[in-house]
C-alpha positions as CSV (number, residue, x, y, z in Angstrom):
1,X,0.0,0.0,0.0
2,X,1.4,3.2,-1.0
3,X,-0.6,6.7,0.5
4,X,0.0,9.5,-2.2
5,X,0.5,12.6,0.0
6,X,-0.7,15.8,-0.8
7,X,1.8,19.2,-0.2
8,X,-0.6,20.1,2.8
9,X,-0.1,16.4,4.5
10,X,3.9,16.6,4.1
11,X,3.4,20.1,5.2
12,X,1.5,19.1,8.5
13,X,4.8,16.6,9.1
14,X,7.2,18.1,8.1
15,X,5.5,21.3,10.8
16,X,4.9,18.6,13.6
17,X,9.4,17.1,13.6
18,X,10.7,20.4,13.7
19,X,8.0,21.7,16.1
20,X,9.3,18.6,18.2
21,X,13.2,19.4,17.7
22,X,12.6,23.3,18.7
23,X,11.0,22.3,22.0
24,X,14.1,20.0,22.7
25,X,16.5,22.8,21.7
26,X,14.3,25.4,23.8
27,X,14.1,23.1,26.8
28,X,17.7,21.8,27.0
29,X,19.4,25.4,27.4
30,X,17.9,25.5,30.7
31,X,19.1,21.6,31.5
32,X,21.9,21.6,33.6
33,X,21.8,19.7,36.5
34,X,20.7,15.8,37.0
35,X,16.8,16.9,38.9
36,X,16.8,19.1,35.9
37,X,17.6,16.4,32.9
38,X,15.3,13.3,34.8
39,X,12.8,15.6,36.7
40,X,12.1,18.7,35.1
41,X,13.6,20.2,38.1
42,X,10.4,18.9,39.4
43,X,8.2,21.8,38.3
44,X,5.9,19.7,36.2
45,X,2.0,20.8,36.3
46,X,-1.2,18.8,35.9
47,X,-2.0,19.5,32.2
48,X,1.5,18.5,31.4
49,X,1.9,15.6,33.7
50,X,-1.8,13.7,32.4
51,X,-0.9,14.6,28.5
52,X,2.3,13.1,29.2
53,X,1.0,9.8,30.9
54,X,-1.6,9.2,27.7
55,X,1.3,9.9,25.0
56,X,4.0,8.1,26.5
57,X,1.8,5.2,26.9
58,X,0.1,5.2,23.4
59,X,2.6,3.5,21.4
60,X,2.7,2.6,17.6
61,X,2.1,-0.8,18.3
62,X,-1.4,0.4,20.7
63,X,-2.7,2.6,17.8
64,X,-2.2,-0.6,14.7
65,X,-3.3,-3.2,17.7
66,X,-6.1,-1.2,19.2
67,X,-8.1,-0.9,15.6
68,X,-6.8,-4.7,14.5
69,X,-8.0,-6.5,17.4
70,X,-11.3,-4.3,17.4
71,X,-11.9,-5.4,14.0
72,X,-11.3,-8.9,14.3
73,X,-12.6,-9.7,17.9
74,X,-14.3,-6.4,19.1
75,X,-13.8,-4.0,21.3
76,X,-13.0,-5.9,24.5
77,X,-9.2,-5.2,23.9
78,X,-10.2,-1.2,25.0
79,X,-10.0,-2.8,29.1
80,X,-6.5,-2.4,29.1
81,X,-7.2,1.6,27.8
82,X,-10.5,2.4,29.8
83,X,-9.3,0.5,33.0
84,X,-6.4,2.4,33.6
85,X,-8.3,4.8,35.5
86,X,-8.6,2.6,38.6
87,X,-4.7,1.9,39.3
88,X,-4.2,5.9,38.3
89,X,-7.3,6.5,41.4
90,X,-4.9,4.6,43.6
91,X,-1.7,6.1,42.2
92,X,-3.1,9.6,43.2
93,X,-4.2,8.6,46.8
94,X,-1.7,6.1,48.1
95,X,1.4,6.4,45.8
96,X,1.7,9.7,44.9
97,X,2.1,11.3,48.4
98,X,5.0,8.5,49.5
99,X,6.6,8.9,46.5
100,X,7.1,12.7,46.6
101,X,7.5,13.1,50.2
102,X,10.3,10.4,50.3
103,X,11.5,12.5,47.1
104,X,12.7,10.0,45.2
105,X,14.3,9.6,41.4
106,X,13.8,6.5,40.7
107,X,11.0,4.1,41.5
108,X,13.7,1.3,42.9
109,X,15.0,3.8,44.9
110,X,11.5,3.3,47.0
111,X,12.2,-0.6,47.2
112,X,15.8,0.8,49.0
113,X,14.2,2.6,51.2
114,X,11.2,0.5,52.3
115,X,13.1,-2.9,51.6
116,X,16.9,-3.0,51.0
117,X,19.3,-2.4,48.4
118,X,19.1,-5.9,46.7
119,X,15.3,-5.1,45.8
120,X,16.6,-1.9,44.5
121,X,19.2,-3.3,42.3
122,X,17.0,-6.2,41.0
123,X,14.0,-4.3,40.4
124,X,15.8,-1.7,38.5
125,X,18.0,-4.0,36.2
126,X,15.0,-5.6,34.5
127,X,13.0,-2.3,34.6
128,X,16.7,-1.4,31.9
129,X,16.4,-4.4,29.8
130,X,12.5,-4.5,29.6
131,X,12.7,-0.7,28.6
132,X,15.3,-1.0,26.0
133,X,14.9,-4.3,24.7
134,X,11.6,-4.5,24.8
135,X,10.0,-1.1,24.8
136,X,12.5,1.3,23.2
137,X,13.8,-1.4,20.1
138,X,10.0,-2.8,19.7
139,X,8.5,0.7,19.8
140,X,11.2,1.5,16.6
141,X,10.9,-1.6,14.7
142,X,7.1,-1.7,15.3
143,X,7.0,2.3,14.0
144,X,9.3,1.5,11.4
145,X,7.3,-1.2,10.3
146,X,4.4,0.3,10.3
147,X,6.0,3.8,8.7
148,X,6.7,1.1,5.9
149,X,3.3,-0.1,5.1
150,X,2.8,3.5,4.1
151,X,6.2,4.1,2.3
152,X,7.3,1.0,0.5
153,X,10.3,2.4,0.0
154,X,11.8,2.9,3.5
155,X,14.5,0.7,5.0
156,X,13.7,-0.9,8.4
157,X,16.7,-0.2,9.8
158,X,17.3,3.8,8.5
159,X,13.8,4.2,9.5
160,X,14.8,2.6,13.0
161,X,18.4,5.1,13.4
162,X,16.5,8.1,12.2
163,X,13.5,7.7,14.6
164,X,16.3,7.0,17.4
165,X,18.3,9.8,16.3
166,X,15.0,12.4,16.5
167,X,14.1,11.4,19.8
168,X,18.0,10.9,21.5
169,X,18.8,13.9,20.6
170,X,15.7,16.2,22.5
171,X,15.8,13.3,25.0
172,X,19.5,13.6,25.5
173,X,19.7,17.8,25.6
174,X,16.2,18.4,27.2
175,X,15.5,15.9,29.5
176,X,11.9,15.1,31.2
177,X,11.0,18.4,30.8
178,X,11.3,18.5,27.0
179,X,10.1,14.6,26.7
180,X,7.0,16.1,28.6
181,X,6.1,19.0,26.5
182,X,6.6,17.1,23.6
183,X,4.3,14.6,24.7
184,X,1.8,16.5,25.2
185,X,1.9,18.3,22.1
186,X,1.7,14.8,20.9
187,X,-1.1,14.1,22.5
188,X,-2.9,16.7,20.8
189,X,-2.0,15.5,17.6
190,X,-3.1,12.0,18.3
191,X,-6.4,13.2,20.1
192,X,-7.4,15.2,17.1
193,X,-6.3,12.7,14.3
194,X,-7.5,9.8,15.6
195,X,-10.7,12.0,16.8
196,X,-11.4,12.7,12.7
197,X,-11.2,9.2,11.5
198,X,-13.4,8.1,13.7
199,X,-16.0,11.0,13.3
200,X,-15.9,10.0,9.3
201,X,-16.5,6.8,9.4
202,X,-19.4,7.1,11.9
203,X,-20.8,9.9,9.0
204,X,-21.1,6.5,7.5
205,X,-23.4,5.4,9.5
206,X,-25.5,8.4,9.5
207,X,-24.1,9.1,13.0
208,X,-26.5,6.6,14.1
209,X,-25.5,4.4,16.7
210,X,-28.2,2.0,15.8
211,X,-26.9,1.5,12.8
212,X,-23.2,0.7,14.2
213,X,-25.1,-1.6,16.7
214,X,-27.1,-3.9,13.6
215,X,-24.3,-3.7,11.5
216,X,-21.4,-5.4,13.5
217,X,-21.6,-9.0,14.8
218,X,-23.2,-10.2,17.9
219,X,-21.1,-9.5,20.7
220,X,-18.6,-7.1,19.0
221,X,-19.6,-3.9,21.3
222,X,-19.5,-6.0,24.7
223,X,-16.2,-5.0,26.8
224,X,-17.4,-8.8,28.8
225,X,-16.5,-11.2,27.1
226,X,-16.8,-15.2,27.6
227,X,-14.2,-17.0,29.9
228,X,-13.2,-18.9,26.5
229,X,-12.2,-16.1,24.9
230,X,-9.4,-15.8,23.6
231,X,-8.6,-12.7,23.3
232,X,-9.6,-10.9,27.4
233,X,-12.2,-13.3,29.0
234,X,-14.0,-11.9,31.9
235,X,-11.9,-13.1,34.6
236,X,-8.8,-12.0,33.2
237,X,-10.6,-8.3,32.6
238,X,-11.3,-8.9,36.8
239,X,-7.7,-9.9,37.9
240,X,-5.5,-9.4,35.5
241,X,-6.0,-6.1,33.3
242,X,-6.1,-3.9,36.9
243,X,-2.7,-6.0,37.8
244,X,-1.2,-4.6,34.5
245,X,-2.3,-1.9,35.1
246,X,-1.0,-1.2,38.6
247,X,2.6,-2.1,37.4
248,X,2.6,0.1,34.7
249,X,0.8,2.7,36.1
250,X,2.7,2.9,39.3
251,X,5.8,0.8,39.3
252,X,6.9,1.3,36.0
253,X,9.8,4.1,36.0
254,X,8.8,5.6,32.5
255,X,5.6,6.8,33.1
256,X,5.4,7.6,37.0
257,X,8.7,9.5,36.2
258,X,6.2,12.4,35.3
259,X,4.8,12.1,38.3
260,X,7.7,12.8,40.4
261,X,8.5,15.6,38.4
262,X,5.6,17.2,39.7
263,X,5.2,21.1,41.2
264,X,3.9,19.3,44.2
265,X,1.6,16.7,45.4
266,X,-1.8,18.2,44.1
267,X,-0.6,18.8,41.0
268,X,0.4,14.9,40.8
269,X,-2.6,14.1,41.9
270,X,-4.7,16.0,39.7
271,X,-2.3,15.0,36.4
272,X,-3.1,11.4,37.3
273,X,-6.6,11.8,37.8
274,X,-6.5,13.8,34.3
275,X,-4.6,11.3,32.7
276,X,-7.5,8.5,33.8
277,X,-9.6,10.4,32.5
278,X,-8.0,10.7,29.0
279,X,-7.4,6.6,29.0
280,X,-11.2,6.6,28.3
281,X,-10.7,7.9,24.7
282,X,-8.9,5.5,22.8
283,X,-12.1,3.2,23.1
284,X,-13.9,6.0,21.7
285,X,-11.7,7.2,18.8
286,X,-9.2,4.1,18.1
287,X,-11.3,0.9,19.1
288,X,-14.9,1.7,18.1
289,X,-13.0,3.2,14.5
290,X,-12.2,-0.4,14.1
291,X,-15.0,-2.0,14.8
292,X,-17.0,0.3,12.3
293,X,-14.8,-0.8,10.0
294,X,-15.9,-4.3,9.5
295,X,-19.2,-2.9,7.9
296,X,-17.4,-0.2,5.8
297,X,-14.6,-2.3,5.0
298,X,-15.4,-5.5,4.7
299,X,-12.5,-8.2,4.1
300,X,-9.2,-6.7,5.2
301,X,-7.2,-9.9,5.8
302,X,-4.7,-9.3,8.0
303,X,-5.5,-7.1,11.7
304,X,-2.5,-5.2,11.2
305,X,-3.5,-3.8,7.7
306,X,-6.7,-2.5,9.3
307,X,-5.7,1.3,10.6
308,X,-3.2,1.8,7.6
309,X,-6.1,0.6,5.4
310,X,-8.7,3.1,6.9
311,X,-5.8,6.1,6.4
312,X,-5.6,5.1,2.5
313,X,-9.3,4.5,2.0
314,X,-11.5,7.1,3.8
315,X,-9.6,9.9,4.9
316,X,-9.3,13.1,2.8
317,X,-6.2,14.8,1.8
318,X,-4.5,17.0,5.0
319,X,-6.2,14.4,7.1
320,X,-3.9,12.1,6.4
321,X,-1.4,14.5,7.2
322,X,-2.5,14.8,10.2
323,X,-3.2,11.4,11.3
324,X,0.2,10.3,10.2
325,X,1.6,13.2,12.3
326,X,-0.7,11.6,15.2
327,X,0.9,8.1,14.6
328,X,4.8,9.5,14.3
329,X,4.0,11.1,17.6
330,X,3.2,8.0,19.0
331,X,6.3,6.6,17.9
332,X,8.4,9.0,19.3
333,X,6.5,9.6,22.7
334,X,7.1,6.1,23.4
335,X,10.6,5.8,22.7
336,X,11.5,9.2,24.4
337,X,10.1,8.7,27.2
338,X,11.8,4.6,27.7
339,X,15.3,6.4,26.6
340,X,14.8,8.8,30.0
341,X,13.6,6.5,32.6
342,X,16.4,3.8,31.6
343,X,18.7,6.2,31.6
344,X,17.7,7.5,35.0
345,X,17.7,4.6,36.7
346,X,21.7,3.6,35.2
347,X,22.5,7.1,36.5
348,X,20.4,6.8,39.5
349,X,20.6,3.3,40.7
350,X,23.8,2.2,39.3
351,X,26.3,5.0,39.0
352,X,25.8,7.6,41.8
353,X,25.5,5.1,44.3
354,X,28.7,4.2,43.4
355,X,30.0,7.3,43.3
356,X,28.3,9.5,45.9
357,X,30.5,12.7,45.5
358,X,29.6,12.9,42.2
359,X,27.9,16.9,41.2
360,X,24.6,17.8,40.5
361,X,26.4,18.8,36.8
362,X,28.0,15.3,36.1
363,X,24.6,13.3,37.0
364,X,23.3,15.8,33.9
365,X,26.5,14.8,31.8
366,X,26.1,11.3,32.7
367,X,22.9,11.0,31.9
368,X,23.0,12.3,28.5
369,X,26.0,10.3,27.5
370,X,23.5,7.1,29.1
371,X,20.9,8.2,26.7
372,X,22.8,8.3,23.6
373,X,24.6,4.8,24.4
374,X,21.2,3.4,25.4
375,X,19.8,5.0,22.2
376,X,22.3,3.2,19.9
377,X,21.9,-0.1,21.7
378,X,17.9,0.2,20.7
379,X,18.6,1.5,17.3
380,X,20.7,-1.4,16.9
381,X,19.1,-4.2,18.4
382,X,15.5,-3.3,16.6
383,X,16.0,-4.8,13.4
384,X,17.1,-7.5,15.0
385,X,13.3,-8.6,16.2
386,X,12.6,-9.5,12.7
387,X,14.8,-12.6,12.8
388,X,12.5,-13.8,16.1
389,X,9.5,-14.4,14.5
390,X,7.0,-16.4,17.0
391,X,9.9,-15.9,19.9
392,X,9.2,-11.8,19.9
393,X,5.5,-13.0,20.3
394,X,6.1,-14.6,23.3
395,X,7.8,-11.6,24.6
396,X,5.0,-9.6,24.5
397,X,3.7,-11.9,27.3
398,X,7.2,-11.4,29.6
399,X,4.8,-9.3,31.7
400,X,2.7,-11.9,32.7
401,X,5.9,-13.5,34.4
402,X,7.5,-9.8,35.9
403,X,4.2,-8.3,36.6
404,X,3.0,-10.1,39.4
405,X,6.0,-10.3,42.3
406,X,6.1,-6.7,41.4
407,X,2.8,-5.9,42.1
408,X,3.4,-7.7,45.2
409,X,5.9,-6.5,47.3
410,X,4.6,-3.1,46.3
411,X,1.0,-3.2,47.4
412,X,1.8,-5.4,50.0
413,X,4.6,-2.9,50.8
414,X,2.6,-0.3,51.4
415,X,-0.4,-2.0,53.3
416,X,1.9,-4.8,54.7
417,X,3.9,-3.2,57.8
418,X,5.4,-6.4,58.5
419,X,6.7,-7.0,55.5
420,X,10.7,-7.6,55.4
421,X,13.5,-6.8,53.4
422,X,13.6,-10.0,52.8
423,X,10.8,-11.2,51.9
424,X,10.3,-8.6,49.1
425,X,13.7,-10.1,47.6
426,X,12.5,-13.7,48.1
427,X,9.3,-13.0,46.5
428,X,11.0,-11.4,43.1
429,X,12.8,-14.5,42.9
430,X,10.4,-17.3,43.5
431,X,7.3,-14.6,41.7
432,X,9.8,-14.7,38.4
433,X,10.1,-18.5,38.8
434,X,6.6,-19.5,39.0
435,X,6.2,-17.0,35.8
436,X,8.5,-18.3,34.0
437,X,7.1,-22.2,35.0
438,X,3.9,-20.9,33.6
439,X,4.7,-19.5,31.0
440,X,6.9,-22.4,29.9
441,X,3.5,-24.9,30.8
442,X,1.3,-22.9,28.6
443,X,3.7,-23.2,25.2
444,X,4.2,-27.2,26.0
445,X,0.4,-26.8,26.1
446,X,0.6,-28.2,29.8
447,X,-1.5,-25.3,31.1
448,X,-4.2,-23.2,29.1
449,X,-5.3,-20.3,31.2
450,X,-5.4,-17.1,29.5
451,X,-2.2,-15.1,30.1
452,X,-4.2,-12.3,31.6
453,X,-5.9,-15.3,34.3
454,X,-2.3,-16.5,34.9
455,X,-1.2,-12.7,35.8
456,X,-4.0,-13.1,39.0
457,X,-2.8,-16.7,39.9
458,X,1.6,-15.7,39.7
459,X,0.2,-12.6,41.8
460,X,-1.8,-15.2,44.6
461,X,1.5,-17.2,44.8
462,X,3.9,-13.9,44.7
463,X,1.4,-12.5,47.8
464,X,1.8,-15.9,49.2
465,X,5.4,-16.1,49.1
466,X,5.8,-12.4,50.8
467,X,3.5,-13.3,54.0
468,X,5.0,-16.1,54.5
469,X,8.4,-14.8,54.6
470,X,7.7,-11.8,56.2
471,X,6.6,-14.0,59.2
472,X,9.2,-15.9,59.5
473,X,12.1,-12.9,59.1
474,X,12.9,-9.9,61.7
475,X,10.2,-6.7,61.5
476,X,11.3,-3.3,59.6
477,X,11.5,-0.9,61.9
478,X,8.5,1.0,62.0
479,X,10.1,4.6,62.6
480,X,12.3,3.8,59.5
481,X,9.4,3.0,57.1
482,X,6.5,5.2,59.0
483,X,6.7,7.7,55.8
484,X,6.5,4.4,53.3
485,X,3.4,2.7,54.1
486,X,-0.4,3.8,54.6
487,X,-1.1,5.9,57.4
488,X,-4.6,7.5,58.5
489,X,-4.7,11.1,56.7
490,X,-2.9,9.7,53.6
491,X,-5.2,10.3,51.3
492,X,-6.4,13.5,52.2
493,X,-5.8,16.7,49.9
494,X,-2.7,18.3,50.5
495,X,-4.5,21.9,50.6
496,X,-8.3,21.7,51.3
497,X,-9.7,24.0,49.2
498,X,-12.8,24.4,46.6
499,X,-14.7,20.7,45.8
500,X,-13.4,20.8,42.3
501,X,-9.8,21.2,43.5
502,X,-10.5,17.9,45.6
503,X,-8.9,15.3,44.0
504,X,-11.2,13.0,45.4
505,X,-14.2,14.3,44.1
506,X,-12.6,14.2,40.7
507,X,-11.7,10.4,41.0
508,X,-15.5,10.4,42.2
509,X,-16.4,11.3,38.7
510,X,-14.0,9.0,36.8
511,X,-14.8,6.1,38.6
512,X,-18.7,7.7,37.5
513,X,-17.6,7.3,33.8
514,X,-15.8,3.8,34.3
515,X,-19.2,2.4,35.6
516,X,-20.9,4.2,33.0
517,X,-18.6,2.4,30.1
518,X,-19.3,-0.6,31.7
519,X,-22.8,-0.8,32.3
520,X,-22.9,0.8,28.5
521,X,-21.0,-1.9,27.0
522,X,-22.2,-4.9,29.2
């Protein structure tokens, strides 16, 4: 498939990379110091921090899947977008206020602090290679790939070195702050793209919602599916999505990172709140877009071909423009924003503990040289997936086996006083193992849960594994941890103020329009 371009759709992208590139060269004159190049020099606001929680976590990969899956199976797969508002709920009244108060960098640096160094040091290593092996390298080979379906003539692997290049180089000189402006700027772009090509093809319909309803197969609008299904059954949708969800959303260094650049607590709080509230979109303006397609495109073979097929087939010229701007920025908001948290936590967890008289200027220095080596080592390794075939597949499910010890020792962390040291280092180990059994039962078809089903059970054992230790293993002492766990008061505002300030009240009303998804697409 080849998408002829007009001058005012290479005009809107051409605009939207050197928009990107001035932001990075704007930002970075006033990165010096290390808070400065992995924090923002925590000044980060609410508008910024939400826009940058929905870009960052909207990657290539979500956009193609989110419309493929829709078409084929329906729109079940928008639970791991719409969802994300109930780990962000708990993010803003639990988390957030430990986090900043202990005003940590990194999110290991919590496991130090609460647990012991080992935690720390585990933790943080496979938060590196999940981020750049994983994340950064599949966020450029899946972008380049896709890139391709509209330009025959790219190669994967200049696509993959330019894209790296783009986004090292505002990573590298502007830090957070810049990955964070640019991401919401991003946002925008992806908000209104996706936001048109769904609005045409529901002109389709007449905008008639009826019409959607009759048109599309039995069971293609229902966000509960069977427990057979193969695709999210209901018990995994129960267990497993809000799981996910809590790692990523919490424990995951590249997107709480905007979090802890934050002003102060209320604006954390009121960017995460924001950012649950823009998680409800993509169902909206990615998912239903592909279920409407299976009535006004019939027969598209292949998932993937789905969203490039829409761009080619219904949109009007400058539209495309501006929906291939949408899914460029969701390249790059991805890949920037895995660059800076693993090269935070190599500076952070790795290299200024082991040199603590290191200055304020080298951690910047440091970590730009980090993000450039990490950027090459992505760039590199990315057209390297192709050669992996069904074994990059079963990647994709590597967080069914890291997921659940993590969500573990962190919950139970927090609302666990007696938990130990080492217990939460115990519990990584044997959480990983019992993954990894799993995972290996299920491809010698020994054990046929759903992946999102096996997330809940690793997460039983994981839990099971931490109390057990925990009791058997000195207590932390409670003066040490008082300011890491749950405490009466915790989740009260910082500044009482007027209702709609209240962060509460505004969780209040997400959690209204979660139930309200729900009940609409029983």
């Amino acid at each position: 498939m080849n998408v002829d371009l007009s001058s005012v759709d290479m005009a809107v992208i051409v605009g939207y990379f050197t928009v990107v590139i001035v932001i990075g060269i704007w930002v970075g004159l006033t990165t010096r110091t290390g808070e400065d190049l992995f924090l923002g020099g925590r000044t980060l606001t609410w508008a910024i921090i939400g826009s940058s929680l929905f870009a960052s976590n909207i990657s290539s990969t979500t956009l193609i899947g989110l419309t493929g899956t829709a078409y084929t199976t329906g729109i079940s797969v928008s639970n791991y977008e719409w969802l994300a508002g109930l780990p962000l709920i708990l993010m803003a009244a639990v988390f957030i206020p430990i986090y900043l108060k202990a005003r940590i960098t990194t999110v290991p640096e919590y496991l130090e602090l609460r647990y012991d160094r080992r935690s720390r040091r585990l933790f943080s290593a496979i938060t590196i290679f999940i981020s750049i092996v994983v994340d950064t390298a599949g966020g450029l080979y899946a972008g380049a790939v896709v890139l391709k379906v509209f330009f025959p003539d790219l190669v994967i692997w200049q696509t993959t070195l330019m894209l790296a290049l783009i986004a090292g180089f505002y990573t590298a000189f502007g830090g957070l702050k810049a990955v964070a402006y640019t991401d919401a700027l991003q946002a925008v772009i992806l908000i209104v793209g996706c936001s048109m090509l769904t609005w045409i093809l529901f002109a389709d319909f007449g905008f008639s919602w009826s019409a959607v309803e009759t048109s599309l197969p039995d069971g293609h609008l229902s966000v509960i599916r069977p427990l057979d299904d193969p695709t999210l059954p209901w018990l995994g949708t129960l267990i497993g999505v809000p799981l996910l969800g809590f790692w990523y959303w919490v424990t995951n260094q590249y997107v709480t990172q905007r979090v802890l650049a934050a002003k102060n607590i209320s604006h954390a709080r009121w960017g995460a709140i924001f950012g649950g509230f823009l998680k409800i979109l993509p169902l909206f303006i990615m998912v239903l877009a592909g279920a409407m397609a299976v009535s006004v495109l019939p027969g598209i073979s292949h998932p993937d071909m789905v969203f490039p097929t829409l761009v080619a087939e219904v949109l009007p010229a400058g539209v495309v423009g501006i929906v291939l701007a949408g899914l460029i920025s969701a390249i790059m908001s991805s890949v920037d924003s895995t660059l800076n948290s693993a090269s935070t936590l190599v500076v952070m967890d790795f290299v200024k503990p082991s040199r603590p008289n290191i200055t304020p200027n080298d951690v910047a220095t440091w970590g730009r040289v980090t993000t450039i080596l990490l950027m090459f080592v992505a760039a590199l390794w990315a057209p390297m997936i192709a050669n992996f075939g069904g074994l990059w597949l079963y990647l994709q499910q590597m967080f069914s086996i890291i997921v659940p010890p993590i969500a573990a020792i962190f919950l139970l962390g927090v609302f666990y006083k007696r938990g130990s040291g080492q217990a939460a280092f115990s519990t990584l180990l044997a959480g990983f193992a019992i993954g990894v059994g799993i995972f290996a039962a299920s491809s010698a078809g020994l054990w046929t849960l759903h992946f999102s089903i096996n997330v809940g059970v690793s997460f039983a054992a994981s839990a099971a594994v931490f109390l057990f230790v925990s009791r058997r293993t000195p207590e932390p002492d409670a003066e040490r941890i008082a300011g890491l766990v749950y405490r009466p008061g915790l989740t009260d505002p910082e500044e009482p103020g007027s209702w709609y300030a209240d962060y509460r009240y505004q969780a209040a009303g997400l959690l209204a329009c979660l139930l309200g998804i729900l009940l609409a697409f029983w």
